[in-house]
C-alpha positions in Angstrom: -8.4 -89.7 1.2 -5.3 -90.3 3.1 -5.0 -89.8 6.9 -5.9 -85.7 7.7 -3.0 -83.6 8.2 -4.0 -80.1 7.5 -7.3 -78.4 8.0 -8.3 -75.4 6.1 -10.8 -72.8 7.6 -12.5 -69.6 6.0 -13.4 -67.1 8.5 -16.3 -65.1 7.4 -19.7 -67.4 8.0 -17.6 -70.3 9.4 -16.1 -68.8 12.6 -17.6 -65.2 12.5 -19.9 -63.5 10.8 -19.0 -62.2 7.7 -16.6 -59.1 7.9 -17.9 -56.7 5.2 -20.8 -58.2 3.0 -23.5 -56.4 1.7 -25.4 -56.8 4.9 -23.0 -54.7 6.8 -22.6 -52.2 3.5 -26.1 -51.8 3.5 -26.7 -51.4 7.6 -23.5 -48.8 7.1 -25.1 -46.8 4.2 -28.5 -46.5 6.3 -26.2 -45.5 9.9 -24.4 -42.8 7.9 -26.9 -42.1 5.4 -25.3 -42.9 1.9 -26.8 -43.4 -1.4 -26.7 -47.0 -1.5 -26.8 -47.5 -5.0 -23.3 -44.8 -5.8 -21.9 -46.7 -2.5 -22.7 -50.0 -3.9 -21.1 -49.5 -7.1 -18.2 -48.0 -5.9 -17.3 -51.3 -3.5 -17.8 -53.4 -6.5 -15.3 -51.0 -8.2 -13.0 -51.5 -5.3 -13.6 -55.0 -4.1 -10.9 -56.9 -5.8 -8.0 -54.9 -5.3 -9.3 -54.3 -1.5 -9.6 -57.8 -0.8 -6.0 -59.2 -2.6 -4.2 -56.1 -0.3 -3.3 -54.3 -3.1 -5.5 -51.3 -2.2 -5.3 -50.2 2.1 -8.2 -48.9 3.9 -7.8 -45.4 3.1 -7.8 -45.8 -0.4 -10.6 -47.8 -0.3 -12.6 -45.4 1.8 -11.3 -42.2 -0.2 -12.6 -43.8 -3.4 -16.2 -45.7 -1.9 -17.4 -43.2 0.9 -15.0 -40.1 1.3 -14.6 -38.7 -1.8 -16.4 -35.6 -0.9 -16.5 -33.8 2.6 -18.6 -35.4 4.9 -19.9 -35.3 9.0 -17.9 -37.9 10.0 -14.5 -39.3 9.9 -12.8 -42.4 8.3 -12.2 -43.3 12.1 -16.0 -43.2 12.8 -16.6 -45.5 9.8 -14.7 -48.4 10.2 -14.6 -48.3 13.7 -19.0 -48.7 12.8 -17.0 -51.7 10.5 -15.5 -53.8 12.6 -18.8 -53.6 15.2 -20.3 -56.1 12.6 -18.2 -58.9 13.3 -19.2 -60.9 15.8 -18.2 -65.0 17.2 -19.8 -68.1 16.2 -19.2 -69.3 19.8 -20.4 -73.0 18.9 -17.5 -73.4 16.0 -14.7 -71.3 17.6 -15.5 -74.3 20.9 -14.9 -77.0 18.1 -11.6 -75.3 16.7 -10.3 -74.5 20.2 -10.9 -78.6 20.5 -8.5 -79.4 17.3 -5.8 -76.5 18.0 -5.7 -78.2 21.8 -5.7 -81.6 20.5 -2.1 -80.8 18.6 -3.1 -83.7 15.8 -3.2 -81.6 13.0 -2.5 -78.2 11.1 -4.3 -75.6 11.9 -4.7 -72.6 8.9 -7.3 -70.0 7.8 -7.8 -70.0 3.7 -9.9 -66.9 3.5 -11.2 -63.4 1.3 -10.7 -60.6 3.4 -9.2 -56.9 3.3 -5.8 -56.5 5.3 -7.3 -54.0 8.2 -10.1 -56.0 8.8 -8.9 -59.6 9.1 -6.1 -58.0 11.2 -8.7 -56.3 13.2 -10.9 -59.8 13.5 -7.5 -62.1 14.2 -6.4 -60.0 16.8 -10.2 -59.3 18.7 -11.4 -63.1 18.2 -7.8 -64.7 19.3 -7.6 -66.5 16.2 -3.7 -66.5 16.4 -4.4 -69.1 19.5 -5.4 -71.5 17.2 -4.3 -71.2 14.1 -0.5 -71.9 12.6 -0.8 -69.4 9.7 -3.2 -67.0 8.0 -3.9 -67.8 4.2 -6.2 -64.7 3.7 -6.3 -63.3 -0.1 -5.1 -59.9 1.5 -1.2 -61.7 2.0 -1.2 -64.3 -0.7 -2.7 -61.7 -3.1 -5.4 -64.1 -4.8 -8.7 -64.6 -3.8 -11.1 -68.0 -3.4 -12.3 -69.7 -5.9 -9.3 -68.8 -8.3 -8.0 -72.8 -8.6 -4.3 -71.0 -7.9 -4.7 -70.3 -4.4 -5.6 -74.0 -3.4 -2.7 -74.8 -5.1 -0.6 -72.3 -3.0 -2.0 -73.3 0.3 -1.1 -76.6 -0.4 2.3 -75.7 -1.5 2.6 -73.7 1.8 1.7 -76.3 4.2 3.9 -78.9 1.9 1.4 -81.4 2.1 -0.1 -83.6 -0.5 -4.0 -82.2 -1.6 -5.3 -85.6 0.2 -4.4 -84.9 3.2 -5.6 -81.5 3.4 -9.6 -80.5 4.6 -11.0 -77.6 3.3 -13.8 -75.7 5.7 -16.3 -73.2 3.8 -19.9 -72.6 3.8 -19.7 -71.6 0.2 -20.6 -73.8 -2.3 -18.1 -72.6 -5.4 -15.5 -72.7 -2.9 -15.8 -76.1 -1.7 -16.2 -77.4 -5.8 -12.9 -75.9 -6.7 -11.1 -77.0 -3.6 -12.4 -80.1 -4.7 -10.9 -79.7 -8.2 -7.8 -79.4 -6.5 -8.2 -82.6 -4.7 -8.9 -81.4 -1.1 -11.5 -82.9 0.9 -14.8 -80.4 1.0 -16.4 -79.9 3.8 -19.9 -77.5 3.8 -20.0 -75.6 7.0 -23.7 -75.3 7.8 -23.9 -75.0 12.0 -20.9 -76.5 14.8 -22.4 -79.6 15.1 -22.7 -80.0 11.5 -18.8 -79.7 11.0 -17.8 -81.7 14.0 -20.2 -85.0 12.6 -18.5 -84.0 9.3 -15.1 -84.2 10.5 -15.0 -87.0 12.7 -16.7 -88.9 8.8 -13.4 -88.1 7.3 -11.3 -89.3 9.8 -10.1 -86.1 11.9 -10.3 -86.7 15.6 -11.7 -84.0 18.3 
């Protein structure tokens, strides 16, 4: 690969926990006692459009938890939402170490809903360290659609090669592969930082 340039990060089991998975669903449907199964279905209904922005929180609550009367508010619920997210101390040290070191590009290529990666940029001062926020809720396309490698590599106008891709999925990392950025499968901090220093980026 050629010299690094940019790094790419997801969010969600890389840096913090994941924002909304079906751990969190479920610990949500047992605090506020939902049928899992109805509640489920209805996020799978919702997911996409949530996820690519073209659905905001109150839809998405209207149609998955609040369409009928119940003994708490929307506020209670996803204020119960973002308490699941929660700092992976150890990798957030190693990216504070790259965004201080000024060598290389710093950007987030992530699934999330609008409200909640706004909620876990802003609480986990991600905007300290990264340049810009590739999150399927602004670019409207989700990971592993081939398209939006294509458009984060357009964004950062950088050839593929020069471009690190940080996921601990493995379909993510294989299609950011495909699009000729170097995978890298984040399994713990010290993991990625042996990982990175093997393909050249300096800490």
């Amino acid at each position: 690969m050629a010299e690094p340039a940019v790094i790419f990060f997801d969010v969600g089991g890389v840096l913090l926990s994941n924002g909304w998975d079906r751990v969190a669903r479920m610990e949500a449907s047992h605090e506020f006692d939902l049928d899992w199964e109805d509640f489920q279905d209805r996020h799978d209904f919702m997911a996409d459009s949530f996820e690519r922005g073209e659905t905001g929180l109150d839809t998405y609550l209207d149609r998955t938890v609040f369409y009928r009367d119940r003994d708490f508010s929307k506020h209670d619920f996803f204020e119960f939402v973002k308490s699941r997210s929660t700092a992976f101390d150890e990798s957030l040290e190693v990216l504070g170490r790259l965004s201080a070191s000024g060598r290389y590009v710093l950007a987030t290529l992530n699934n999330e809903s609008r409200e909640i990666n706004n909620h876990r940029i802003d609480t986990f001062g991600l905007r300290n360290h990264f340049e810009m926020f590739l999150s399927s809720c602004y670019l409207g396309i989700r990971k592993p659609d081939p398209e939006i490698y294509r458009m984060a590599v357009d964004i950062v106008q950088r050839s593929p090669q020069e471009c690190i891709f940080v996921d601990d999925r493995a379909l993510n990392l294989e299609c950011a592969a495909l699009a000729g950025i170097t995978p890298i499968h984040f399994r713990d901090a010290a993991g990625l930082q042996n990982d990175l220093a093997a393909v050249g980026v300096e800490i």
